[in-house]
C-alpha positions in Angstrom: -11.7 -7.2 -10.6 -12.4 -4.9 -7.2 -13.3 -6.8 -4.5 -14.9 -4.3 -1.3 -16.6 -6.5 -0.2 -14.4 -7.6 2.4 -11.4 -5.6 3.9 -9.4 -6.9 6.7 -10.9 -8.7 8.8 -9.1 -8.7 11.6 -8.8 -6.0 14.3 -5.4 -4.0 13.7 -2.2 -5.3 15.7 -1.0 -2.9 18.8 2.3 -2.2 16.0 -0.4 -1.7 13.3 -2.3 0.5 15.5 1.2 2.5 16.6 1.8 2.8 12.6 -1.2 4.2 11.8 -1.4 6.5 14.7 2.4 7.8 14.3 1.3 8.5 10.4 -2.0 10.3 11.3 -0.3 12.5 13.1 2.0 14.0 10.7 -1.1 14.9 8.7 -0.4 18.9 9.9 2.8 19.2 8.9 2.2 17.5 5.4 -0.5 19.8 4.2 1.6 22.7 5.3 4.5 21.3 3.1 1.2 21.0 0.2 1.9 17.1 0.6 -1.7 15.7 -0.4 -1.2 12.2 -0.7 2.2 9.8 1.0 2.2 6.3 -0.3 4.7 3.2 0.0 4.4 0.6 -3.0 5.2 -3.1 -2.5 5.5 -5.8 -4.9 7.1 -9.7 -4.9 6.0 -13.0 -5.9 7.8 -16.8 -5.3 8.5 -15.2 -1.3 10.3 -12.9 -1.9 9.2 -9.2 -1.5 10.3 -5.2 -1.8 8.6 -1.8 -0.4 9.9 1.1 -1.9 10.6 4.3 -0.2 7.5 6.5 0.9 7.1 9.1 -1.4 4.7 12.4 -1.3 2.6 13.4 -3.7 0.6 16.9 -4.7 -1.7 15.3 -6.8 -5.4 15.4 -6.5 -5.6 11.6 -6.5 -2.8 8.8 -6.0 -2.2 5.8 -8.8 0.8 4.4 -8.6 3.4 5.3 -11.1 1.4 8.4 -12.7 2.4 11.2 -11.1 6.1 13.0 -10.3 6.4 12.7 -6.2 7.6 15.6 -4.4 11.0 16.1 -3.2 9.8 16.2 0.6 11.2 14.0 3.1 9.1 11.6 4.3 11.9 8.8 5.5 11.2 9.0 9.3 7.6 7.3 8.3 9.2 4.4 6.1 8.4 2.1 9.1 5.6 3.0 10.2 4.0 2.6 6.6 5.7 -0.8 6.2 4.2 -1.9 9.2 1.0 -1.4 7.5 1.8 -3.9 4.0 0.0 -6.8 4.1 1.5 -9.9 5.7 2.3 -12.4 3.2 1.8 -10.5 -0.2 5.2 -12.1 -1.5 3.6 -15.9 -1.1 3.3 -18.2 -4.0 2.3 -16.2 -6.8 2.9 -13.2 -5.3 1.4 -9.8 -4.9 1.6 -6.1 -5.0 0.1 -2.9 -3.6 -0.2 0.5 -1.8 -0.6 2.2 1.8 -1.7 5.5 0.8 -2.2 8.3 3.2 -5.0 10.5 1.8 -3.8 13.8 3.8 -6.7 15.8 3.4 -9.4 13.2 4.7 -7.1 11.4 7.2 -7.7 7.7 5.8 -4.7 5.0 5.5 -6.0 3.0 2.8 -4.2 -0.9 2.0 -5.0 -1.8 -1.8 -3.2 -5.4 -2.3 -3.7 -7.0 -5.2 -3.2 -10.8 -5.5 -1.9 -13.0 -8.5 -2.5 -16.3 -9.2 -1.8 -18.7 -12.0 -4.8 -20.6 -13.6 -5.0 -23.4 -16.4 -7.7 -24.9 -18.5 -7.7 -28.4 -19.0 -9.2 -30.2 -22.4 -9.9 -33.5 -22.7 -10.4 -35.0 -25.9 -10.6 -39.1 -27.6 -8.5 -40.0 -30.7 
């Protein structure tokens, strides 16, 4: 189920607004490298959490786990990008996501997805 409706609805943090700033302007330098999309996965349930490395893709659109990443070295924005996963995704049931760098259109983009456990209850006579 996609939810757009909403987004984050706070303003970004001053360290959020750093991140996203110190990302944006690498943008250069990763299309000369042919770097189209950089994107950090996260994942965790019960809290506790992981982010993977950013990796770099030359794709012509980013889904996690479907396409080879390139070999270029993308370390120094590790924080930055982490700075940017969504607070609390590894609560209860957990959660798991992206921060994708779209290189060619300049957009940082936060997909989080959330899980949750349900249960159906019957109630019968005998």
């Amino acid at each position: 189920m996609e939810n757009n409706a909403g987004g984050k609805k706070d303003a970004l943090s001053p360290q959020e607004e750093i991140a996203k700033a110190a990302i944006l302007v690498e943008c250069d330098e990763l299309a000369k490298a042919g770097v189209t999309f950089v994107a950090v996965h996260f994942d965790g349930y019960g809290d506790d959490g992981a982010t993977e490395e950013v990796k770099c893709f030359d794709s012509e659109y980013y889904a996690y786990a479907e396409q080879e990443s390139l070999a270029y070295d993308a370390s120094h924005l590790q924080e930055h990008f982490e700075a940017l996963v969504p607070f609390g995704y590894e609560n209860d049931c957990g959660g798991f996501g992206d921060v994708v760098l779209d290189v060619t259109s300049r957009k940082l983009t936060v997909e989080r997805n959330d899980r949750f456990e349900d249960y159906t209850t019957t109630t019968y006579e005998v």
